[in-house]
C-alpha positions as CSV (number, residue, x, y, z in Angstrom):
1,X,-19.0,3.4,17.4
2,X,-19.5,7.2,17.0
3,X,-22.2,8.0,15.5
4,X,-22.6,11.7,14.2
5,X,-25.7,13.5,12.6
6,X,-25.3,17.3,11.2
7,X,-28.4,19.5,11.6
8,X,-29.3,22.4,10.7
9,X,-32.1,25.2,12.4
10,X,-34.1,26.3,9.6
11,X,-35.6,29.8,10.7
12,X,-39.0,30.8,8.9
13,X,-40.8,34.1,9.3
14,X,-44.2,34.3,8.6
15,X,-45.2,36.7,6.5
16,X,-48.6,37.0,8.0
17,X,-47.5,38.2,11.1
18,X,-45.1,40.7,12.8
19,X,-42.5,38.7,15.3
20,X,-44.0,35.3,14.6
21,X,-41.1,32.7,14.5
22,X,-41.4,29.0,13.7
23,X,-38.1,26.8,14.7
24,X,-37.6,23.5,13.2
25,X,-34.2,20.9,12.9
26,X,-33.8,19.4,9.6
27,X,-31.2,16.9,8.5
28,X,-28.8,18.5,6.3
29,X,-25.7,15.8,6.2
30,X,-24.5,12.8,7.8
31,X,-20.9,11.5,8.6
32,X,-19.5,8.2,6.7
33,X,-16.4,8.2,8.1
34,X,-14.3,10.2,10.8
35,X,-10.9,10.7,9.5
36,X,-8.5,11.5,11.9
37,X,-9.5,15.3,13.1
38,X,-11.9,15.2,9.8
39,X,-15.2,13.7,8.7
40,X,-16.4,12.7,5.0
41,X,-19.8,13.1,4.8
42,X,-22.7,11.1,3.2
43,X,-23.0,13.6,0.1
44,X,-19.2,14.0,-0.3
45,X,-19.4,10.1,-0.8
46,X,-22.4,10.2,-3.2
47,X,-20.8,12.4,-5.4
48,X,-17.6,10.1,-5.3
49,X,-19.7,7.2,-6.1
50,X,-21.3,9.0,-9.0
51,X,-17.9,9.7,-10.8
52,X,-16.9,6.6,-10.0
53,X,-19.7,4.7,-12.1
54,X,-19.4,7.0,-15.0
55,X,-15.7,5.7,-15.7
56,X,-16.8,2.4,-14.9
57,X,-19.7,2.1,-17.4
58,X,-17.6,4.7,-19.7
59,X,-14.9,1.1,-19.9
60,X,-17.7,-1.2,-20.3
61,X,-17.0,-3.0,-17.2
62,X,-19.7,-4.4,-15.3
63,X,-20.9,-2.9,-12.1
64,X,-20.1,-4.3,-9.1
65,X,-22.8,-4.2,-6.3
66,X,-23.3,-0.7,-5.0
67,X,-22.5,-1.5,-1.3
68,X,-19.4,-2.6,-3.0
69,X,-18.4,0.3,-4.8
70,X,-19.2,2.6,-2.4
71,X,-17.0,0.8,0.5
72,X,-14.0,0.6,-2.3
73,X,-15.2,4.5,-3.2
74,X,-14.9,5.6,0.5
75,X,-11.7,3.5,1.0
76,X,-10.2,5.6,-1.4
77,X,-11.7,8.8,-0.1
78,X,-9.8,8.3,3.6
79,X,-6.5,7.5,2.2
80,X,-6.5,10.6,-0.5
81,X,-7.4,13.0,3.2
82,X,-4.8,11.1,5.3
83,X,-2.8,12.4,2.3
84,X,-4.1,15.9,2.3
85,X,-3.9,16.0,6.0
86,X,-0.3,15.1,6.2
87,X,0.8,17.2,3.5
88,X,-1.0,20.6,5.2
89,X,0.9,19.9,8.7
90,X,4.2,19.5,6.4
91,X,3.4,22.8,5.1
92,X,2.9,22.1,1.5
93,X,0.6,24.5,-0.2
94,X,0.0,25.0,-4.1
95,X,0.2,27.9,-5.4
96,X,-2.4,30.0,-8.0
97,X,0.4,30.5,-10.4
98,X,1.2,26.7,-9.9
99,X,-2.2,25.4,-9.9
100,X,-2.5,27.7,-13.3
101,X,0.3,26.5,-14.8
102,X,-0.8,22.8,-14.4
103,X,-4.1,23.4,-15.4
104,X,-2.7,25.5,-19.1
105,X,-0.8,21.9,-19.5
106,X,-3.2,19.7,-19.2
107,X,-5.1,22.0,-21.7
108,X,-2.8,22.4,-24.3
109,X,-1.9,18.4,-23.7
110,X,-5.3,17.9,-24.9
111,X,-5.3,20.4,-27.8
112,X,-7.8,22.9,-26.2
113,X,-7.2,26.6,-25.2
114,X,-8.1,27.0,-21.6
115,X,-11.9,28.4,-22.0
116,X,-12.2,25.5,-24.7
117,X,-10.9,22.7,-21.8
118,X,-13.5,24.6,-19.2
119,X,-16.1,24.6,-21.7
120,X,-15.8,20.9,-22.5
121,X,-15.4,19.8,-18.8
122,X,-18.5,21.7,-17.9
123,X,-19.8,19.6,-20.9
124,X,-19.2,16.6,-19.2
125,X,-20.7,18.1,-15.4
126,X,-17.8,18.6,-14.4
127,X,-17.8,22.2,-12.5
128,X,-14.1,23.7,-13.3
129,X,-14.5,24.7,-9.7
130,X,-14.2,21.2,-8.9
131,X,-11.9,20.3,-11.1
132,X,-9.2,22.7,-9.6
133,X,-9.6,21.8,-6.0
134,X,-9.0,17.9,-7.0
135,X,-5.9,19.4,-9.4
136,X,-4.6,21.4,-6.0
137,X,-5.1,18.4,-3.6
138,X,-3.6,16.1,-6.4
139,X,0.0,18.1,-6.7
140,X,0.1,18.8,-3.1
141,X,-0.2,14.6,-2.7
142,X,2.4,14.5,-5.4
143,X,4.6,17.0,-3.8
144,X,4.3,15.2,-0.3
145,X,5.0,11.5,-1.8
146,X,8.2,13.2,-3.0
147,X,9.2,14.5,0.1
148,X,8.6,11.4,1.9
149,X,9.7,9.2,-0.6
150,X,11.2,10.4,-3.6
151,X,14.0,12.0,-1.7
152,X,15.1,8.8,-0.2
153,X,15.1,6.5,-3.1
154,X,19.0,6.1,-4.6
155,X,19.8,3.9,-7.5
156,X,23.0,2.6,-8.2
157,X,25.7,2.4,-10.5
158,X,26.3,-1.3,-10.1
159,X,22.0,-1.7,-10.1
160,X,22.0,-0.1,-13.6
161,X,24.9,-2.2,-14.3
162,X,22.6,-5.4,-12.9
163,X,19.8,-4.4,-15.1
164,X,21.4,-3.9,-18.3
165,X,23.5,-7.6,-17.6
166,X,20.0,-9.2,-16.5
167,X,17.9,-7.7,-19.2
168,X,20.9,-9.0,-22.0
169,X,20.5,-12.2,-20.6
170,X,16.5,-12.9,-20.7
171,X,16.0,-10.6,-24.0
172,X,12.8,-8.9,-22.6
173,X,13.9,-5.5,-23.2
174,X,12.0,-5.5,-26.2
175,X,9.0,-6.5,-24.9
176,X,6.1,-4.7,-23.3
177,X,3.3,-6.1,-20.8
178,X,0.3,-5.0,-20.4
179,X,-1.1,-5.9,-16.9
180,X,-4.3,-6.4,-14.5
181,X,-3.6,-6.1,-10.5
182,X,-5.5,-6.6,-7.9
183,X,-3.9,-6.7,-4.0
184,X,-5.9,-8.4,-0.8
185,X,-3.9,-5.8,1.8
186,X,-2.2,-7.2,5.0
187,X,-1.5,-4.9,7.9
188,X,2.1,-4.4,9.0
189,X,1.2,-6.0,12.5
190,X,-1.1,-8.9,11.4
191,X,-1.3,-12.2,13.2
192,X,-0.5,-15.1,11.6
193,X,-4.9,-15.8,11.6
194,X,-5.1,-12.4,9.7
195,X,-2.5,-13.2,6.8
196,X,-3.7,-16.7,6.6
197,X,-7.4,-15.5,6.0
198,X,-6.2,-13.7,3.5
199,X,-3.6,-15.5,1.4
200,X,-7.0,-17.8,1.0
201,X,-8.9,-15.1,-0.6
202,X,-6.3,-14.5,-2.5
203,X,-6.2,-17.4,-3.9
204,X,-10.1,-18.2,-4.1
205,X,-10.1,-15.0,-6.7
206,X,-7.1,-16.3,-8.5
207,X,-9.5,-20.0,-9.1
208,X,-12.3,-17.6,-9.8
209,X,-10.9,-15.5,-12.1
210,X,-9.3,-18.8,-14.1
211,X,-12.5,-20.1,-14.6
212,X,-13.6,-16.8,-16.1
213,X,-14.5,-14.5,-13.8
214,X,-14.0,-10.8,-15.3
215,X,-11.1,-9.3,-13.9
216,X,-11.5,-5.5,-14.1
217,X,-15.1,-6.2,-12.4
218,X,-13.1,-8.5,-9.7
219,X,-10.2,-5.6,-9.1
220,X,-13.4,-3.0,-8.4
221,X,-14.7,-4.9,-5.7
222,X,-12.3,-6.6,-4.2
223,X,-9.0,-5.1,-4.5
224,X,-7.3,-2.9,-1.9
225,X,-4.7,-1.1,-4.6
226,X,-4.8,2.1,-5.9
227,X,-5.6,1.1,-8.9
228,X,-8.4,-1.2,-7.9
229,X,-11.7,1.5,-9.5
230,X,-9.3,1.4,-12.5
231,X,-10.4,-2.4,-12.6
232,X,-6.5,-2.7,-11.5
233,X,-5.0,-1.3,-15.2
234,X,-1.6,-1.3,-14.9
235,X,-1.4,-0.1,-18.0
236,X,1.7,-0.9,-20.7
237,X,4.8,-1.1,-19.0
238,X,8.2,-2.7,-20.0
239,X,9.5,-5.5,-17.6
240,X,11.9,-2.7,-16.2
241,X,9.2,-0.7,-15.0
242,X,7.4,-3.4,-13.3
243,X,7.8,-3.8,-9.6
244,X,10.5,-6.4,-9.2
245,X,8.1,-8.1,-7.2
246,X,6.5,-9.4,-10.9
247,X,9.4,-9.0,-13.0
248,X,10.5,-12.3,-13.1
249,X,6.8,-14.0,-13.2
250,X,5.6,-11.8,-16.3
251,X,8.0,-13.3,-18.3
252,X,6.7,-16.9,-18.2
253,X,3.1,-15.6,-18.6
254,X,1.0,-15.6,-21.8
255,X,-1.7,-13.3,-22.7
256,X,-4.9,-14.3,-20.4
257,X,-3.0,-16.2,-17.7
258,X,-3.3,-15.3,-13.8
259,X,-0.7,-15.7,-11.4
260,X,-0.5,-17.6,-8.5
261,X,-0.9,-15.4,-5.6
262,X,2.3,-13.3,-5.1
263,X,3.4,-12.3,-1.2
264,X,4.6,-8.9,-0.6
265,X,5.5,-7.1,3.2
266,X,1.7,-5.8,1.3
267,X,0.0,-8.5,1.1
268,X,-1.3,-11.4,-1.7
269,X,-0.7,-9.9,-5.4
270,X,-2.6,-11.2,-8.5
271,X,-1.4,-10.3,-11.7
272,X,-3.5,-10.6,-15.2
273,X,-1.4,-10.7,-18.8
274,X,-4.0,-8.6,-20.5
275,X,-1.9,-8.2,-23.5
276,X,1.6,-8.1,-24.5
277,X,3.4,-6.3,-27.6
278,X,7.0,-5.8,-29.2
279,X,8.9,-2.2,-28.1
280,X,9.5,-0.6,-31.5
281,X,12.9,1.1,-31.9
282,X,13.3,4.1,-31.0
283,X,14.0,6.0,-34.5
284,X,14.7,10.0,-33.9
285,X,15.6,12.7,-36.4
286,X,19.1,13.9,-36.1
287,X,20.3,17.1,-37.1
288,X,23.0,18.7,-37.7
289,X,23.0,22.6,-37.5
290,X,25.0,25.5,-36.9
291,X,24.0,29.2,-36.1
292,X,25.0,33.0,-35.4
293,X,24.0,34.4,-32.2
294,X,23.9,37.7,-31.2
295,X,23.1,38.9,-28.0
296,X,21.0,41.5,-26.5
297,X,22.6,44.1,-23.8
298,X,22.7,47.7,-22.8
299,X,24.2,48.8,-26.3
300,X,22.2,46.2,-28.4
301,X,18.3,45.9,-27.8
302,X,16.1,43.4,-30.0
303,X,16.1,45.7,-33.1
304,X,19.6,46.2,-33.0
305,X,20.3,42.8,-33.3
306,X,17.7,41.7,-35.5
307,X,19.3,43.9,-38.0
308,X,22.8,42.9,-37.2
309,X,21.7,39.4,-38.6
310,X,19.4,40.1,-41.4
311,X,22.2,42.4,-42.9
312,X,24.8,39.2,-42.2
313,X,22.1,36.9,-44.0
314,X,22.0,39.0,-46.9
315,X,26.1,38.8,-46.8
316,X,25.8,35.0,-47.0
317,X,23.1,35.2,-49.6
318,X,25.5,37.2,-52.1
319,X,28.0,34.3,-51.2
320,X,30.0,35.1,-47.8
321,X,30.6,31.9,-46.0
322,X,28.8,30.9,-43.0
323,X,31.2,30.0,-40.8
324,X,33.7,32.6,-41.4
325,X,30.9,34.9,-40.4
326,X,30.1,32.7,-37.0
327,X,33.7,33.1,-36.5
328,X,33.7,36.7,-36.4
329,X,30.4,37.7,-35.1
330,X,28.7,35.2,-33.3
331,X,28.4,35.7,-29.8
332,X,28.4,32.0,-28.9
333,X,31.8,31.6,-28.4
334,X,32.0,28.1,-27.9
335,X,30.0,26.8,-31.4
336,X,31.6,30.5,-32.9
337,X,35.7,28.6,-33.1
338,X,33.6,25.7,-34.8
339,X,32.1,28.2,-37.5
340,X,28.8,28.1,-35.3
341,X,28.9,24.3,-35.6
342,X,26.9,22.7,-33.0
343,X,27.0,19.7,-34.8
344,X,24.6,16.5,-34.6
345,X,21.5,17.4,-32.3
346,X,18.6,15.4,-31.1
347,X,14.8,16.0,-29.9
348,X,15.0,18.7,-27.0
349,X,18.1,19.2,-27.3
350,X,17.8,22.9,-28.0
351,X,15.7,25.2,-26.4
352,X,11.9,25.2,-27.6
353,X,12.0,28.2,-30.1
354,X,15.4,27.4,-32.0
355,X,13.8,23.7,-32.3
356,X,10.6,24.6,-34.1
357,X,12.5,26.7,-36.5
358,X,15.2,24.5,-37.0
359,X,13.0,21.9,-37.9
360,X,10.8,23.7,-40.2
361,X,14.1,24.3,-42.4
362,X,14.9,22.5,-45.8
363,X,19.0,21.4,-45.6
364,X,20.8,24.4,-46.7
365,X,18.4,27.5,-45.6
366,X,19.1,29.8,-44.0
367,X,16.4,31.1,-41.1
368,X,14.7,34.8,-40.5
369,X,16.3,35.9,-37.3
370,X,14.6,34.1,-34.0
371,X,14.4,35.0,-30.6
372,X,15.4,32.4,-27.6
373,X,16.2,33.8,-24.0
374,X,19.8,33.6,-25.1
375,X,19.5,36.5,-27.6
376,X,18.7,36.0,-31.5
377,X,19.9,33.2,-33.7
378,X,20.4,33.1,-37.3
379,X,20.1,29.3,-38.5
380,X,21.5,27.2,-41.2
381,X,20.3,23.0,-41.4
382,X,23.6,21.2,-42.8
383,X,21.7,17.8,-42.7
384,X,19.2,15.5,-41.2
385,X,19.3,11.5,-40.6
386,X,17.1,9.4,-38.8
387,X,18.9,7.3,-36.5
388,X,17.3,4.0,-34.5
389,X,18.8,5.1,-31.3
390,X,16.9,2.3,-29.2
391,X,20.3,1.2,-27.4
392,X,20.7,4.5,-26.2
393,X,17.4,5.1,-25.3
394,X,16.9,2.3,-23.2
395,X,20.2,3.1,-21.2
396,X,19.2,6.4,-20.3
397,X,15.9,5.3,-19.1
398,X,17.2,2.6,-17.0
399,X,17.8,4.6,-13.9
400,X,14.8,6.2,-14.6
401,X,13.3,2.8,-14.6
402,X,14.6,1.8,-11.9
403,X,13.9,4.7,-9.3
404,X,10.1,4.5,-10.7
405,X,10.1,0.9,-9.6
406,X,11.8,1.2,-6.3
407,X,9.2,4.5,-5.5
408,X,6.2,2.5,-6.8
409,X,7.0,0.0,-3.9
410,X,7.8,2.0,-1.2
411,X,4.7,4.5,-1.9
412,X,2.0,1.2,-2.0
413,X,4.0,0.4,1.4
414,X,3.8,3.7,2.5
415,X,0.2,4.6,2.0
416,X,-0.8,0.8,3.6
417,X,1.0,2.3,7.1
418,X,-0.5,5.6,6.3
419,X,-4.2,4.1,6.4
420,X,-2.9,1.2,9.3
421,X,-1.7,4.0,11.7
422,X,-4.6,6.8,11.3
423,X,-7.4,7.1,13.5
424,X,-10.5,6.1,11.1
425,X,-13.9,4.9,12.1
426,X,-16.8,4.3,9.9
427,X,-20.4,4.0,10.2
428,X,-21.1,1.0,8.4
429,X,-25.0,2.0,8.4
430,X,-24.3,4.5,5.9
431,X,-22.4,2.8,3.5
């Protein structure tokens, strides 16, 4: 095994005398693990660790030995740089304006202007510094998975046919699961020795973890998923957004049982029913609206039509009809034959702006004069309903469903040849 030790020559001057040098070597950093044409060294791995354990004690789960954790910790590490490798010789690079944009999001996701988000990170030392460069390597990963996966991944007409037929059939649609998973890995190329040892690990955990062993604690130390320092949280997930390789098992399993050990081109899968729950229907606000727009060009700038529609509001306030008005003056053409009718709209339906204010309206008023990047609106709610639209909904997720599944698969495959194929080595001495 390689073994490789970073030094560096600390120079001192003394100050007591003119040209008088003293040179020593002092150990700076050591190498964990070689990772293709890259090392991760022991402090890089320290600092994992210590991130690490704060989630972990953060969930209440119980710490697994520390030689443990920090194998399952570096394990991690090599496969998130084989991904960072592969995704700089593909050319993918992120952007400021990108990596800005992301960041604004997750900010404004969490209620929080930007210097509030940095303020509270730093809060929780965590240097904002940091927290980009993991945000930049995380949606180049992202962008690469796409490219070599995403892109290849086709769903069906006659699958979302099977789906809907199959899901009639057991009545799970209305059912979510919320799941534990832990994976014992088997290489591509493994001998029949190899996938026998491990099948029977597999299923000593699954007796284990029936007579009570904590799960979450289990997944940490012993599972080879991505999800294992999550204490393998699935999270909640419908049984159409379930790999197909547990579809059919979670629906015979009640809260607390643990499956026999499931075999995948991966390896041996144990699943965990944390906790399962009814879908509630899908109820959205309908509404049905109509408007005036009036477009900005080189004859008619934002002022210009601003009071083009105030002065038609006022017309309609001293009793002009709406839609006669649309009919003449609206630049929409298409709604304008309709009397500005764009009849029964849904959630993000509209464009953001014209959304906010159209919800904001009693039925009957009539709106101030709104800018969208189609030009200005004048708006006029005719009604609301709430409609349970849960048939609906479900359909148009299906394919989304679907593809989700289908690229959860193939990326778990394809990070397993990823890790099977690079060039790693390890100093165990370290870990």
């Amino acid at each position: 095994m390689i073994f490789i030790r970073f030094t560096v020559l600390v120079i001192l001057f003394a100050l007591g005398g003119f040209g008088s040098v003293n040179l020593h070597a002092e150990i700076l950093d050591e190498v964990v693990a070689i990772v293709e044409d890259d090392v991760i060294l022991s402090s890089e791995l320290h600092k994992e660790v210590a991130t690490i354990k704060q989630r972990i004690e953060a969930s209440g789960t119980q710490m697994p030995p520390d030689y443990v954790l920090r194998k399952q910790v570096l394990e991690k590490m090599i496969v998130e740089k084989l991904q960072r490798q592969l995704a700089e010789r593909a050319g993918i690079s992120v952007s400021d304006e990108m990596l800005n944009s992301a960041v604004a999001d997750i900010a404004q996701r969490n209620n929080m202007s930007l210097d509030e988000f940095r303020a509270e990170l730093e809060r929780q030392g965590i240097s904002f510094q940091t927290f980009l460069d993991n945000m930049r390597n995380e949606i180049s990963v992202n962008q690469l998975r796409g490219r070599e996966i995403g892109g290849r991944i086709k769903v069906s007409d006659k699958e979302v046919e099977h789906y809907e037929e199959t899901q009639e059939k057991i009545g799970e649609e209305a059912v979510q699961y919320h799941l534990g998973h832990i994976l014992i890995a088997v290489k591509e190329a493994a001998s029949a020795i190899e996938i026998q040892e491990a099948q029977k690990k597999a299923e000593a955990l699954v007796k284990k973890l029936r007579a009570g062993q904590d799960f979450a604690q289990t997944a940490i130390s012993s599972s080879n998923d991505n999800n294992a320092l999550k204490g393998g949280d699935l999270g909640w997930r419908t049984q159409g957004n379930l790999p197909s390789l547990f579809s059919d098992i979670v629906v015979h399993m009640a809260k607390g049982d643990v499956s026999d050990a499931i075999r995948s081109p991966s390896g041996f899968h144990i699943i965990k029913m944390l906790a399962i729950k009814g879908l509630d229907n899908h109820v959205i606000t309908k509404t049905k609206v109509r408007h005036i727009l009036i477009k900005t060009n080189e004859l008619v700038d934002d002022n210009e039509a601003r009071k083009r529609l105030l002065a038609i509001k006022s017309r309609i306030k001293a009793g002009e009809d709406f839609g006669a008005l649309a009919r003449v003056n609206s630049d929409d053409k298409g709604s304008a034959l309709k009397g500005g009718s764009l009849d029964w709209v849904g959630p993000g339906d509209l464009v953001k702006p014209f959304e906010e204010t159209m919800n904001k309206l009693a039925i009957n008023d009539i709106s101030e004069p709104v800018q969208t990047q189609f030009g200005w609106h004048l708006i006029q709610v005719l009604d609301r309903e709430n409609k349970d639209n849960s048939q609906d909904y479900k359909k148009n997720l299906i394919k989304d469903a679907i593809r989700k599944r289908k690229i959860e698969e193939e990326t778990e495959l394809w990070i397993r040849r990823l890790r099977d194929e690079a060039y790693v080595e390890i100093n165990e001495s370290k870990l």
